[in-house]
C-alpha positions as protocol buffer text, in pm:
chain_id: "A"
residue {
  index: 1
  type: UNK
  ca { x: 990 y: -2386 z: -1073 }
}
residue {
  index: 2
  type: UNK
  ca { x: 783 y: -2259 z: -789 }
}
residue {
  index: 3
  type: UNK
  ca { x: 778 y: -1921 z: -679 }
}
residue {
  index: 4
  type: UNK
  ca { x: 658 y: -1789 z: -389 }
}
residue {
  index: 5
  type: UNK
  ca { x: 353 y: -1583 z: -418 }
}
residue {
  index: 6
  type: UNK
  ca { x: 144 y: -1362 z: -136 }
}
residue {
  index: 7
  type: UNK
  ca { x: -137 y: -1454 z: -67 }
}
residue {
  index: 8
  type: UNK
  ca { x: -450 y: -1190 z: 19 }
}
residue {
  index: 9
  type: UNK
  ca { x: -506 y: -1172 z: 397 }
}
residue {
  index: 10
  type: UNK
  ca { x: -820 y: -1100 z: 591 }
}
residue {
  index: 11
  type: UNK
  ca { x: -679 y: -689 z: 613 }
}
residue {
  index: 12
  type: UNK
  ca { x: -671 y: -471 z: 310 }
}
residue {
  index: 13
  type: UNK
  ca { x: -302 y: -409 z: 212 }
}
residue {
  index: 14
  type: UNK
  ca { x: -184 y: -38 z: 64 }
}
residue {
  index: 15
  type: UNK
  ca { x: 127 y: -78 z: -109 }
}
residue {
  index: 16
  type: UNK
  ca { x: 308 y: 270 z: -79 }
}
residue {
  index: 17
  type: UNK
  ca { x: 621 y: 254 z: -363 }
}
residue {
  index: 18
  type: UNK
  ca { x: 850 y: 507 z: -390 }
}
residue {
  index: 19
  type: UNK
  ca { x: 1095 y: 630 z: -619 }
}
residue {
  index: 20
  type: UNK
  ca { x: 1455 y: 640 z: -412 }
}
residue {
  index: 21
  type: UNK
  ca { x: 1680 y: 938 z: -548 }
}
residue {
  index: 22
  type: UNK
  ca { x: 1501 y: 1293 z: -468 }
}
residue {
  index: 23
  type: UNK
  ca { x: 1250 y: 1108 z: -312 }
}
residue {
  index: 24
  type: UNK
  ca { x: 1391 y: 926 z: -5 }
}
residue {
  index: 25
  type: UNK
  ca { x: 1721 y: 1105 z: -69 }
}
residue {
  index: 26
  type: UNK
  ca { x: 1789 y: 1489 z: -134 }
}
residue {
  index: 27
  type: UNK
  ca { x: 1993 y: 1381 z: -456 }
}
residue {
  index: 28
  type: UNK
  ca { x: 2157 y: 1079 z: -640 }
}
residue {
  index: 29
  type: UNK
  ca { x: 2319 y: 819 z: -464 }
}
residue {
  index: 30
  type: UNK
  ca { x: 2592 y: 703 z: -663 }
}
residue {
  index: 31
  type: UNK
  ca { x: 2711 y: 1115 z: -622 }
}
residue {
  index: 32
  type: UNK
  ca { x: 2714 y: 1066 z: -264 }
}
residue {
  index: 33
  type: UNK
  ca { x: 3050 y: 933 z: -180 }
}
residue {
  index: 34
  type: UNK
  ca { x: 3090 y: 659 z: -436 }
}
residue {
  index: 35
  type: UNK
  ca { x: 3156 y: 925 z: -806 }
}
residue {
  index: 36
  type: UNK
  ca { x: 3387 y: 1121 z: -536 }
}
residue {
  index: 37
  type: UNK
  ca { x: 3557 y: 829 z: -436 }
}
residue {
  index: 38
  type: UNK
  ca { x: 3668 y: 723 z: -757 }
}
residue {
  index: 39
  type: UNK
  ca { x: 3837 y: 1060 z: -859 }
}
residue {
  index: 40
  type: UNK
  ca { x: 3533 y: 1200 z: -1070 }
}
residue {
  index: 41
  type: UNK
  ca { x: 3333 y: 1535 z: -1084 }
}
residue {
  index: 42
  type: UNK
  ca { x: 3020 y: 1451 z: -1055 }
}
residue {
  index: 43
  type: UNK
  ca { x: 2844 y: 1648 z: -1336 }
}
residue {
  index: 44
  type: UNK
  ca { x: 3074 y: 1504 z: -1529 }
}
residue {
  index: 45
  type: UNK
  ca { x: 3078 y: 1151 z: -1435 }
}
residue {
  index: 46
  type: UNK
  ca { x: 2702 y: 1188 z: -1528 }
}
residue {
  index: 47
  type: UNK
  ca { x: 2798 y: 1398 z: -1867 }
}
residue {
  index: 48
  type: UNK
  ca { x: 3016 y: 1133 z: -1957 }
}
residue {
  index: 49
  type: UNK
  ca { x: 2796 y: 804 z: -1896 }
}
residue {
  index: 50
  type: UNK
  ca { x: 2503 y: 956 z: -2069 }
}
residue {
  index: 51
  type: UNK
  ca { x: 2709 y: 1063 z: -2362 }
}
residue {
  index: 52
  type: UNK
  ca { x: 2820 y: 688 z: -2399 }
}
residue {
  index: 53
  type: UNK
  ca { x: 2468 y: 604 z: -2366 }
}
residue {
  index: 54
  type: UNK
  ca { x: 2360 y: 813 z: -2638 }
}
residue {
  index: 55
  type: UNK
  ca { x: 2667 y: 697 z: -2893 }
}
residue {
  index: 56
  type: UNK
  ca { x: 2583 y: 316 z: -2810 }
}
residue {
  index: 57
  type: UNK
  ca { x: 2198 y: 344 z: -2859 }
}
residue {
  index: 58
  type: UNK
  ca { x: 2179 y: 218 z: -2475 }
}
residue {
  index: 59
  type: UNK
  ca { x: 1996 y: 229 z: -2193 }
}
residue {
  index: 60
  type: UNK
  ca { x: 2138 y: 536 z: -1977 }
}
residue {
  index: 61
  type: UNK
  ca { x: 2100 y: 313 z: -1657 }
}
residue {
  index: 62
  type: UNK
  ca { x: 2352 y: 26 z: -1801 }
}
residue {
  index: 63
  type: UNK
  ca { x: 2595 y: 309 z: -1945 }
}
residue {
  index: 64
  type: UNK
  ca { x: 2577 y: 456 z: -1589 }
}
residue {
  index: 65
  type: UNK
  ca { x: 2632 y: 105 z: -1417 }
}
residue {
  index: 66
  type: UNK
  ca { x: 2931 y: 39 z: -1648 }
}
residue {
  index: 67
  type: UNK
  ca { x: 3114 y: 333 z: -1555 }
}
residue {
  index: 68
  type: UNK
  ca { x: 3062 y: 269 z: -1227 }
}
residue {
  index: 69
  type: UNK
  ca { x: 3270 y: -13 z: -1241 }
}
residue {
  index: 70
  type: UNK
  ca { x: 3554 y: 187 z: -1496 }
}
residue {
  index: 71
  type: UNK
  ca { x: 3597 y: 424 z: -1309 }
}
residue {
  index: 72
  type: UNK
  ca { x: 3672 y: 245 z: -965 }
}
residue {
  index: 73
  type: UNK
  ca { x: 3915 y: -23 z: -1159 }
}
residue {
  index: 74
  type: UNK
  ca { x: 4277 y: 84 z: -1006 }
}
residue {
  index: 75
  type: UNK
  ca { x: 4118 y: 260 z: -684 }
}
residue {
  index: 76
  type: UNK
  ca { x: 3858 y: -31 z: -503 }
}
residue {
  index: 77
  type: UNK
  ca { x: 3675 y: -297 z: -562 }
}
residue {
  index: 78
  type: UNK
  ca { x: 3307 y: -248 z: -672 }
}
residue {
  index: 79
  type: UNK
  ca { x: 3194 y: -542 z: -459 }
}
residue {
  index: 80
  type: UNK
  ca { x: 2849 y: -647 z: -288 }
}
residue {
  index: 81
  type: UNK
  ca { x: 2965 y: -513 z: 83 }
}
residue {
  index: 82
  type: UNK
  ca { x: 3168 y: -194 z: -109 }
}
residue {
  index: 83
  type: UNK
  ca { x: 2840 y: -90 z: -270 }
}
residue {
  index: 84
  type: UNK
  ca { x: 2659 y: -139 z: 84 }
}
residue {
  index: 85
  type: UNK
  ca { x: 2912 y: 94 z: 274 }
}
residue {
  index: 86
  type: UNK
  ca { x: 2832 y: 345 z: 10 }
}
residue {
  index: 87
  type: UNK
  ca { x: 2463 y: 300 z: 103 }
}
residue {
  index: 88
  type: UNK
  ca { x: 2497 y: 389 z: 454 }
}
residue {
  index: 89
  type: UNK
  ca { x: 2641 y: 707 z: 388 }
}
residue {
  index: 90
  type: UNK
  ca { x: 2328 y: 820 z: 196 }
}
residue {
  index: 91
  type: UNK
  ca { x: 2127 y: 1107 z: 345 }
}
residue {
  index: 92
  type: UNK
  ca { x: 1808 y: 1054 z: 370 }
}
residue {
  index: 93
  type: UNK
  ca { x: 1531 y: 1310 z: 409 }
}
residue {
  index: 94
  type: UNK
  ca { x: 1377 y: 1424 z: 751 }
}
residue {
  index: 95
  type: UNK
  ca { x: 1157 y: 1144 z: 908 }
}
residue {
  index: 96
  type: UNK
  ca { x: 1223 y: 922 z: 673 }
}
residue {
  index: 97
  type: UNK
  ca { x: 1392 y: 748 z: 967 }
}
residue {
  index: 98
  type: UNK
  ca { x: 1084 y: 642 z: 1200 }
}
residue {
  index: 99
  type: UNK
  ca { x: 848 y: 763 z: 884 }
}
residue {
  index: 100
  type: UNK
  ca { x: 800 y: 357 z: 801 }
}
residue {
  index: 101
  type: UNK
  ca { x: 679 y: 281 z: 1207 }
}
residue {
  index: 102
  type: UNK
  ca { x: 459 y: 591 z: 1245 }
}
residue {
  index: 103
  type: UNK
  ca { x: 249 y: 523 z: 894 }
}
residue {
  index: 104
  type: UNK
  ca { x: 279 y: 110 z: 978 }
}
residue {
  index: 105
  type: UNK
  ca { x: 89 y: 147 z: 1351 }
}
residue {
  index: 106
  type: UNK
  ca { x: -142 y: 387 z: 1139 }
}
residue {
  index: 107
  type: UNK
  ca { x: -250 y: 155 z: 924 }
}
residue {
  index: 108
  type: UNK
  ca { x: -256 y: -114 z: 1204 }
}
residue {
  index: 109
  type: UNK
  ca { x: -515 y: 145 z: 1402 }
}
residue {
  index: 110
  type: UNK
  ca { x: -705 y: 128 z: 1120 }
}
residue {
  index: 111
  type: UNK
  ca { x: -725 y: -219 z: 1022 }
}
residue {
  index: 112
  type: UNK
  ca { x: -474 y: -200 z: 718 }
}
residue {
  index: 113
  type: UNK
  ca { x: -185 y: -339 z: 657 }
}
residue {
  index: 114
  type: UNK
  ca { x: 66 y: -126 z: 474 }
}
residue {
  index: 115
  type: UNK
  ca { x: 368 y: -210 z: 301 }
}
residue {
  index: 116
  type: UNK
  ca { x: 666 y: -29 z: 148 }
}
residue {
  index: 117
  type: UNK
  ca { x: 796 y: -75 z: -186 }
}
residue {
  index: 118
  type: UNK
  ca { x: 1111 y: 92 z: -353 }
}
residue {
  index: 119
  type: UNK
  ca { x: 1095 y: 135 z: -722 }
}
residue {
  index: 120
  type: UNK
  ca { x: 1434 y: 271 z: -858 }
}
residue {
  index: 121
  type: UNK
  ca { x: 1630 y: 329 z: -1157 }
}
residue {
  index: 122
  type: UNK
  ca { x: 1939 y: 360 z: -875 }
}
residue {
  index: 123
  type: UNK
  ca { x: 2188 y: 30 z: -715 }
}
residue {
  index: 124
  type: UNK
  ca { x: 1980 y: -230 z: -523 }
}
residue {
  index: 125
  type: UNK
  ca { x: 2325 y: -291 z: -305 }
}
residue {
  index: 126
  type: UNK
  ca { x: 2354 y: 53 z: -202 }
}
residue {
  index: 127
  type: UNK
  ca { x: 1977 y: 64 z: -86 }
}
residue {
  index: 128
  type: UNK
  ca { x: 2010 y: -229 z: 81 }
}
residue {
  index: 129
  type: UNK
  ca { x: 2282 y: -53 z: 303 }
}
residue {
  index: 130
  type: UNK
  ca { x: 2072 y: 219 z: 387 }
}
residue {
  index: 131
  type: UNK
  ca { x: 1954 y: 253 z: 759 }
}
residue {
  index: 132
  type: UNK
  ca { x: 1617 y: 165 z: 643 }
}
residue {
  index: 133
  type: UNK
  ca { x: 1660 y: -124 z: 399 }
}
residue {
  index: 134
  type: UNK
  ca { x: 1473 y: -381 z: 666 }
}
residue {
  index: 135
  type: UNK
  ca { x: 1149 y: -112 z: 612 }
}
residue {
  index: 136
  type: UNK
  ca { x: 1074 y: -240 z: 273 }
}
residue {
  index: 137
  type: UNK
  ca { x: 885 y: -519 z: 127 }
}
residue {
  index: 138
  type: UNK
  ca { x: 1094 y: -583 z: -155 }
}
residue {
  index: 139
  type: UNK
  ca { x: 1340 y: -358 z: -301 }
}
residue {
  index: 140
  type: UNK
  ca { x: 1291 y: -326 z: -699 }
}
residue {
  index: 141
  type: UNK
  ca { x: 1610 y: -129 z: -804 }
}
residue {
  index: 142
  type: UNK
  ca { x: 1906 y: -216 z: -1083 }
}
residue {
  index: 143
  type: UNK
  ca { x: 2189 y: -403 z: -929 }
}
residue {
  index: 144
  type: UNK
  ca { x: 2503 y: -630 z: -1057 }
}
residue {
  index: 145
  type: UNK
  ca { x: 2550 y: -1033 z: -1099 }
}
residue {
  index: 146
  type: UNK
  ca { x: 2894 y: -1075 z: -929 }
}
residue {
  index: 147
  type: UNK
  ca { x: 3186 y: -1353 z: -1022 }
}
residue {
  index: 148
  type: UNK
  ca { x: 3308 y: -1582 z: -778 }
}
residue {
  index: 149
  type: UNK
  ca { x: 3547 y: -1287 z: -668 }
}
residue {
  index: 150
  type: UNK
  ca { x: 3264 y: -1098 z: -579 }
}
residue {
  index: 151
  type: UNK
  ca { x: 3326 y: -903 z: -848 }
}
residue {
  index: 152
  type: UNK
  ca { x: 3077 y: -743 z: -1084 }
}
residue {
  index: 153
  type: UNK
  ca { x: 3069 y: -935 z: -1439 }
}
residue {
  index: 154
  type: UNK
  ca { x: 2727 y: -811 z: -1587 }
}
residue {
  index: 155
  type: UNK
  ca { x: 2408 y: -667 z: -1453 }
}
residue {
  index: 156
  type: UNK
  ca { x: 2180 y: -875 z: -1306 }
}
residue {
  index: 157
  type: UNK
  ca { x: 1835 y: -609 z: -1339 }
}
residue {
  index: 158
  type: UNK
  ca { x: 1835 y: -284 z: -1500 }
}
residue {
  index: 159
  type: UNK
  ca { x: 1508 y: -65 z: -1398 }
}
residue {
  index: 160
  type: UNK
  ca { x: 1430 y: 222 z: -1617 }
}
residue {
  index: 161
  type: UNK
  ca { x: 1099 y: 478 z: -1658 }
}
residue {
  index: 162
  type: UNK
  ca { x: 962 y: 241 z: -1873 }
}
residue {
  index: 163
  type: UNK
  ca { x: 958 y: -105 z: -1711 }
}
residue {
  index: 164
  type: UNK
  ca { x: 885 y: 28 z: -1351 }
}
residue {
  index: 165
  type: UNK
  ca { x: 534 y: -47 z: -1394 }
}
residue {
  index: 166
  type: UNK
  ca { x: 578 y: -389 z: -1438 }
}
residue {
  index: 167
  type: UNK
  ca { x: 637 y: -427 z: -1089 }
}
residue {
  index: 168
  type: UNK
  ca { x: 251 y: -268 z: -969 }
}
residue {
  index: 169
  type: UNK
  ca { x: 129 y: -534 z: -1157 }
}
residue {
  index: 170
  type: UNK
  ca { x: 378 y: -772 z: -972 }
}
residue {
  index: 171
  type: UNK
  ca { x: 300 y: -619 z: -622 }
}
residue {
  index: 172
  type: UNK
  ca { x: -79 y: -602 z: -705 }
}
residue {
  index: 173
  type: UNK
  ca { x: -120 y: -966 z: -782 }
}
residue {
  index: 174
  type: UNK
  ca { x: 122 y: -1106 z: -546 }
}
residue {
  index: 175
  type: UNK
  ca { x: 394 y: -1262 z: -715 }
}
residue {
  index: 176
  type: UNK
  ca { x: 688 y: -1071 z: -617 }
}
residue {
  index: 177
  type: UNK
  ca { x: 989 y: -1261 z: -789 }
}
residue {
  index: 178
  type: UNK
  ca { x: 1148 y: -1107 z: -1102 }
}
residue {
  index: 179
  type: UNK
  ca { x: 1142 y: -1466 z: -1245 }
}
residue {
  index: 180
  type: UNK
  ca { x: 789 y: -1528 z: -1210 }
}
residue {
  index: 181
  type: UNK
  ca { x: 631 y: -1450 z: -1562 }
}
residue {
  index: 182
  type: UNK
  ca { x: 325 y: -1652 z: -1545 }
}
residue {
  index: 183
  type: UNK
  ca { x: 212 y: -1544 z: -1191 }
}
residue {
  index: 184
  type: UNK
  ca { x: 209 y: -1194 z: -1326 }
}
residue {
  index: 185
  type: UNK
  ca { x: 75 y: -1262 z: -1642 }
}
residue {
  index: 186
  type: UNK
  ca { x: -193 y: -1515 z: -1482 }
}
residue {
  index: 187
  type: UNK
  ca { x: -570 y: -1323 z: -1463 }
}
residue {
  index: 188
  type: UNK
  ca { x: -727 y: -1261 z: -1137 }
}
residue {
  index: 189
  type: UNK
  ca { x: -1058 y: -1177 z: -1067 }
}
residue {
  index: 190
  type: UNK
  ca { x: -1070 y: -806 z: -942 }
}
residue {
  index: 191
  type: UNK
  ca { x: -1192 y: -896 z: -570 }
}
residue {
  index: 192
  type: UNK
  ca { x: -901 y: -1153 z: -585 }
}
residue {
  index: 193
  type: UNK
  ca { x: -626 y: -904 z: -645 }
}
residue {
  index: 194
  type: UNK
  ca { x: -424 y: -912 z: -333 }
}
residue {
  index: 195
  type: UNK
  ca { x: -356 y: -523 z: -372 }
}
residue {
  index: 196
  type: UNK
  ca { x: -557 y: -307 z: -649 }
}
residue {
  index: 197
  type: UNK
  ca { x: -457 y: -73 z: -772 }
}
residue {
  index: 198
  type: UNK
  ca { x: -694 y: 128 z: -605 }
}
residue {
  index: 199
  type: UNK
  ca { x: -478 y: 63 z: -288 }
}
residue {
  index: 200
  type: UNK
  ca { x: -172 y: 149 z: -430 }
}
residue {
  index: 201
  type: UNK
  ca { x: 35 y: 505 z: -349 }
}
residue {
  index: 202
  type: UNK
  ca { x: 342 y: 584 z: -598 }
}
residue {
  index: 203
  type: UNK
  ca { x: 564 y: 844 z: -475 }
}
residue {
  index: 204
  type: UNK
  ca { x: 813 y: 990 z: -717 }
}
residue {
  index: 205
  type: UNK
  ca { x: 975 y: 1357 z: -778 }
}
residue {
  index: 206
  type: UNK
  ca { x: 1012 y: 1378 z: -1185 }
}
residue {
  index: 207
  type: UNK
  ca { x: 923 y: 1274 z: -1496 }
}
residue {
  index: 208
  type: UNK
  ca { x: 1091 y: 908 z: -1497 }
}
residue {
  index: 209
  type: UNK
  ca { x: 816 y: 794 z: -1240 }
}
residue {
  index: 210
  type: UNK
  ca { x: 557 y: 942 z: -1501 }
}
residue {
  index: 211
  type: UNK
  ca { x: 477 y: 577 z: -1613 }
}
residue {
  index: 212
  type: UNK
  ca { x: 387 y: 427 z: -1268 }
}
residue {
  index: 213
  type: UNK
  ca { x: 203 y: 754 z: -1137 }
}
residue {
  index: 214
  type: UNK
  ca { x: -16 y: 753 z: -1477 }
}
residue {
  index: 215
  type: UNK
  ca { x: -131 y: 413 z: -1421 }
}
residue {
  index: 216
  type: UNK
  ca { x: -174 y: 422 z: -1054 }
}
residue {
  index: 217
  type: UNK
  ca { x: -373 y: 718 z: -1121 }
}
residue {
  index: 218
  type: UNK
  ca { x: -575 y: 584 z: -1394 }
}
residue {
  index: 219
  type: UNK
  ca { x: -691 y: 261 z: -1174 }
}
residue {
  index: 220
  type: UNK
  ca { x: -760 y: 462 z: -891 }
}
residue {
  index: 221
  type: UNK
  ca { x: -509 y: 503 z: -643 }
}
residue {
  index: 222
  type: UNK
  ca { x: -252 y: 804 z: -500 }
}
residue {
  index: 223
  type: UNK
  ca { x: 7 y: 951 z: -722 }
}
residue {
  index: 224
  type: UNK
  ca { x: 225 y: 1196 z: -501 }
}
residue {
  index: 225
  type: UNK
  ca { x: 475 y: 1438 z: -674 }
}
residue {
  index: 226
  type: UNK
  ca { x: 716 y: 1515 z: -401 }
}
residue {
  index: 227
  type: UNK
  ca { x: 1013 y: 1768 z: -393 }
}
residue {
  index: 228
  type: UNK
  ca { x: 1312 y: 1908 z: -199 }
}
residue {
  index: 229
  type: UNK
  ca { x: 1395 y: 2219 z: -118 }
}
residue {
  index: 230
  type: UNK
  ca { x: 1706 y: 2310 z: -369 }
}
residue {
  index: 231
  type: UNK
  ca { x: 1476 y: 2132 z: -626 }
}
residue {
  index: 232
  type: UNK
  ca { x: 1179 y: 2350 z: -580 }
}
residue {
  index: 233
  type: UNK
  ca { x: 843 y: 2266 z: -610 }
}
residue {
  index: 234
  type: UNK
  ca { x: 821 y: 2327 z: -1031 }
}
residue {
  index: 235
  type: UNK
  ca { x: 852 y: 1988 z: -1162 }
}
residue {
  index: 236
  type: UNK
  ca { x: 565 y: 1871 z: -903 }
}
residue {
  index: 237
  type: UNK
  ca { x: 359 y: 2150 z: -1103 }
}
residue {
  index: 238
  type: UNK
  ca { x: 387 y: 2087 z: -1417 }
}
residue {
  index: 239
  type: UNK
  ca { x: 345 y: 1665 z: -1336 }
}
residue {
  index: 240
  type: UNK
  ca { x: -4 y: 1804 z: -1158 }
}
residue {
  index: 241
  type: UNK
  ca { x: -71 y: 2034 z: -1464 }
}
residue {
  index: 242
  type: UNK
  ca { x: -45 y: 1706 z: -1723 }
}
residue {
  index: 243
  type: UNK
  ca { x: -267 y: 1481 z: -1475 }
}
residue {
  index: 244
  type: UNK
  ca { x: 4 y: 1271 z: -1395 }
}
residue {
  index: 245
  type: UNK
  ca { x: -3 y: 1308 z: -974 }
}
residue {
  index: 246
  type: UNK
  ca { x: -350 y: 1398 z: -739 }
}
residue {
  index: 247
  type: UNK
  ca { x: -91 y: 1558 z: -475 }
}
residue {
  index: 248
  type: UNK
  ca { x: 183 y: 1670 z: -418 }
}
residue {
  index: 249
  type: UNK
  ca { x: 405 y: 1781 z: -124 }
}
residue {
  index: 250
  type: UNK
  ca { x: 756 y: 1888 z: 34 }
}
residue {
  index: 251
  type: UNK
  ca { x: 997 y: 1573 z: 49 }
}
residue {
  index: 252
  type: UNK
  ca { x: 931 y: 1605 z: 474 }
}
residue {
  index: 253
  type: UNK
  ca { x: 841 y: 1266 z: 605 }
}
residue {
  index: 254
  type: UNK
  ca { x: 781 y: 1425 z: 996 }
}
residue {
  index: 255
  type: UNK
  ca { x: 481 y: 1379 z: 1179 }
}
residue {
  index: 256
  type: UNK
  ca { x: 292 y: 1646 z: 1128 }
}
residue {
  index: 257
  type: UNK
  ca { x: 386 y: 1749 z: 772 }
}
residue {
  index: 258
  type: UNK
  ca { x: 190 y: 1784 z: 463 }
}
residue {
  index: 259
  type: UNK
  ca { x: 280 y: 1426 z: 289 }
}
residue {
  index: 260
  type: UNK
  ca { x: 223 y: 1293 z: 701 }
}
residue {
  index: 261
  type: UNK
  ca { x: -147 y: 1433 z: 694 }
}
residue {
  index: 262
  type: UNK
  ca { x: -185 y: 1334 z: 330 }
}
residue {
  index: 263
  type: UNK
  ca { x: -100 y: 967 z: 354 }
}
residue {
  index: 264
  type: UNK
  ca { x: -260 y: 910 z: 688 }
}
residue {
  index: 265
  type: UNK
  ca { x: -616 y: 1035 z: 496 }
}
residue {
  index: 266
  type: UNK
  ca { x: -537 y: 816 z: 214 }
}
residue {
  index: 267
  type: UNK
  ca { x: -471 y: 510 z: 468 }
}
residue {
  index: 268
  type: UNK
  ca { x: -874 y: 640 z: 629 }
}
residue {
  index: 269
  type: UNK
  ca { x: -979 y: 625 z: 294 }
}
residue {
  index: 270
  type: UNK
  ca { x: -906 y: 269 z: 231 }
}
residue {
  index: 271
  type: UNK
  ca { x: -995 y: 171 z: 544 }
}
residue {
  index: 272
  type: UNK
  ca { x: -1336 y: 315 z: 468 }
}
residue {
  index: 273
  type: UNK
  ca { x: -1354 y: 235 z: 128 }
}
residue {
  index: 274
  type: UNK
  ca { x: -1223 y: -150 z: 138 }
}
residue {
  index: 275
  type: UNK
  ca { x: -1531 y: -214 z: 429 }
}
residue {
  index: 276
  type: UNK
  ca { x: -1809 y: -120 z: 164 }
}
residue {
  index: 277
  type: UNK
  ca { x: -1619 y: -334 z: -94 }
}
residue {
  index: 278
  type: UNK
  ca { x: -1599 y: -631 z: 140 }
}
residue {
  index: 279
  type: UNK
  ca { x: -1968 y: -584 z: 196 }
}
residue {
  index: 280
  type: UNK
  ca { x: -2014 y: -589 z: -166 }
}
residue {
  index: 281
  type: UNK
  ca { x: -1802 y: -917 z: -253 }
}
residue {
  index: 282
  type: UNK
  ca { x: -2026 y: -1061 z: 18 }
}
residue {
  index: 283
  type: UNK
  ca { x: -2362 y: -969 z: -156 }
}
residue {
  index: 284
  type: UNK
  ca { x: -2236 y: -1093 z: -479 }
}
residue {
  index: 285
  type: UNK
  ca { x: -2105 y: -1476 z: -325 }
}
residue {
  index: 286
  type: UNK
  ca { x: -2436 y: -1480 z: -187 }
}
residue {
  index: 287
  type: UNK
  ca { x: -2652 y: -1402 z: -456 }
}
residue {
  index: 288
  type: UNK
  ca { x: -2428 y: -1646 z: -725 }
}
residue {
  index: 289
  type: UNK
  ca { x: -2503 y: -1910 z: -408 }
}
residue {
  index: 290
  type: UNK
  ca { x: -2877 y: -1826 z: -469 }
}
residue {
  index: 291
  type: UNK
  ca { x: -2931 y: -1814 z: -801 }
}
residue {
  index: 292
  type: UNK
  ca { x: -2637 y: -2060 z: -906 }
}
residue {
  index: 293
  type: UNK
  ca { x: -2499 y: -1765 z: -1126 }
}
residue {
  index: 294
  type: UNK
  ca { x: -2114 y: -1743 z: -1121 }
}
């Protein structure tokens, strides 16, 4: 099968992934109309699915997607469009609205192309009904195979701490389809890479985006802890204590703010950083034309 892969452009690309709940979002989504809707406290709801979790030996993020659909048997049904409506009733944080157009024509000014990535443990359908779904890229999150009802019957992708990462590698070498195991296992030569690491921002709020800020750190690029204000700013701390983020910053996507000025230096950097490496790539083509070297 062939799947379609991105190919690197004549402009330098910064991915900029983020984390969705307490990121994006002051809280969880699923506790933002959808737990209440279905009769459930939502501490418990959460008290509950874990505990099932635990006594199964399973993944917290399939425990919480079955009782998703429990819980709403008898009340709705936990279709496609349901999941969306749910979506749009998610509060987002301020300026994440026009955040997406401000940092784009940025970039643009600058000669680089960003791009927006979501990378979340939370439901791909209700992101997708979000007011800023079209903003994104791609949209990595866990989400539900549905019967011919439109029904849920199993889940289709499950995202937890642990397999987050795979999708840097999959945004990084430009094979964005789940499926496509041998474009993201395939080698490219660093200068081929159609966004390094190195041009890569992960923005997260706790200790399940650990994985992906530890390697985006390690190859060079932005890890930013950010945080609300009923959450507080200690979790950021302690992540910047252990190495694990370069910045971090209030959860306040307006012009103007700290994560504003921060990612608009970040987007000079590359643009300053990805001229020298051009002009390097350039000197080594011409000297392997010279000297026949490859």
């Amino acid at each position: 099968m062939q799947y379609e892969r991105a190919e690197k452009g004549d402009l330098p690309v910064l991915a900029v992934c983020y984390d969705f709940d307490r990121t994006l979002t002051p809280g969880d989504m699923q506790a933002q109309g959808f737990i209440q809707s279905v009769g459930a406290d939502v501490n418990e709801f959460w008290r509950q699915s874990n505990e099932f979790a635990l006594n199964n030996d399973m993944d917290m993020n399939l425990a919480y997607m079955l009782a998703m659909v429990k819980r709403a048997r008898g009340k709705f049904y936990v279709t496609r469009e349901a999941l969306k409506s749910y979506g749009a009733k998610i509060k987002l944080y301020d300026g994440v609205a026009d955040w997406f157009g401000r940092i784009n024509a940025y970039g643009a000014g600058r000669g680089v192309a960003v791009e927006h990535y979501v990378i979340s443990s939370g439901i791909k359908e209700m992101i997708e009904g979000t007011a800023v779904a079209g903003e994104f890229a791609k949209i990595y999150a866990s989400s539900f195979a549905y019967d011919e009802y439109g029904a849920p019957e199993w889940p289709a992708q499950t995202i937890n701490y642990t397999n987050k990462t795979q999708f840097l590698f999959r945004i990084e070498k430009g094979c964005p389809d789940i499926n496509d195991h041998e474009g993201v296992n395939r080698y490219f030569p660093p200068e081929k890479l159609r966004v390094p690491m190195r041009n890569m921002v992960y923005i997260g709020d706790s200790d399940t985006d650990i994985p992906c800020m530890k390697l985006v750190n390690s190859a060079g690029g932005h890890a930013i802890g950010v945080y609300g204000p009923q959450a507080g700013p200690d979790k950021v701390y302690a992540l910047m204590a252990n190495d694990r983020i370069r910045y971090y910053a209030p959860a306040d996507y307006r012009e103007g703010s700290k994560l504003d000025i921060l990612l608009k230096a970040i987007i000079d950097k590359t643009a300053a950083y990805e001229k020298l490496e051009s002009a390097h790539v350039r000197d080594l083509e011409n000297m392997r034309a010279a000297t026949g070297k490859r």
